[in-house]
N, C-alpha and C positions, 0 to 999 in steps of 0.2 A: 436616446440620451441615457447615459448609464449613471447611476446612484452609486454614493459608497458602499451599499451593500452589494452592489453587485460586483466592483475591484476585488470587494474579499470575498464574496461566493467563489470568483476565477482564482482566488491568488489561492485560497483554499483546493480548490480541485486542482491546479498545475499541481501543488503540493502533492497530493495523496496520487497524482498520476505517476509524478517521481519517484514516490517510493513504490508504488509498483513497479515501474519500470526497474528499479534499482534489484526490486525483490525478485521478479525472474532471472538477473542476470546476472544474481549471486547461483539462484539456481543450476542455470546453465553454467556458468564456471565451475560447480561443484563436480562435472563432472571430467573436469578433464584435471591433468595432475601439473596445476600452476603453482610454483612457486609463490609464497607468499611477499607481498608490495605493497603500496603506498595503497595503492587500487582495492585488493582486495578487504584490506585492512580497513579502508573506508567504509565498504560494501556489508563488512560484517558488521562493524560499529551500529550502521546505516539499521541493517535488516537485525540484528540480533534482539532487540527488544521486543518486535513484533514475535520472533519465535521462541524466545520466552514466557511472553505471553496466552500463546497457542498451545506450549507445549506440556501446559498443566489439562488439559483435556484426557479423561482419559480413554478418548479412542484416537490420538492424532498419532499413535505408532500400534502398527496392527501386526504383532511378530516380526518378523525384520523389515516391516514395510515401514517409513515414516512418512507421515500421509501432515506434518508440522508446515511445509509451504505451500500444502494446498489450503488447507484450513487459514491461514493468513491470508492467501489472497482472498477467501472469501470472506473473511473479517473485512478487510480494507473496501473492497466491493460493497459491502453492507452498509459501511461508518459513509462511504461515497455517497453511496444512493439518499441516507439518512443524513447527512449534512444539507444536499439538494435542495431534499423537501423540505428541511429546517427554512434553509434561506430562501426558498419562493417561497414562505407562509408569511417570514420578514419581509419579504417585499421586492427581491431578487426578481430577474427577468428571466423567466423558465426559457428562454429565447438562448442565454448567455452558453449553458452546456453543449449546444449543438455542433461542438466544432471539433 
């Protein structure tokens, strides 16, 4: 039987899985030379705060290397992992992640 904490445990991780997902595949489209759409416009909207956020680090650009979307995914990974624990100590079903 599932608790309201556990709808928002899941409604929270589909969440942060999306924007992961969304954040590599801005990645990947950065390398190819797309015309800017509806889509990518999204995508930047979507991921741009996260790497702004990232990109006051000062080692997340190492001479021409910008190292700003891997440092986000690992943020996002972190904020995941650390939401988890939050909701099983509320009372979440450590059961509900495994999927």
């Amino acid at each position: 039987m599932n608790t309201p904490i556990d709808f928002i445990a899941i409604f929270v991780n589909w969440l942060l899985n999306l924007l992961i997902f969304c954040l590599f595949l801005r990645i990947i489209l950065s390398w190819f030379p797309i015309p800017r759409g509806r889509f990518t416009e999204f995508l930047r909207e979507l991921t741009n705060p996260i790497f702004r956020v990232v990109s006051f680090l000062p080692f997340a650009r190492v001479g021409f290397l910008d190292l700003t979307p891997l440092f986000a995914y690992f943020l996002l990974e972190l904020l995941a992992g650390l939401l988890q624990k939050i909701f099983v100590v509320w009372g979440a079903n450590p059961g509900i992640y495994a999927f």
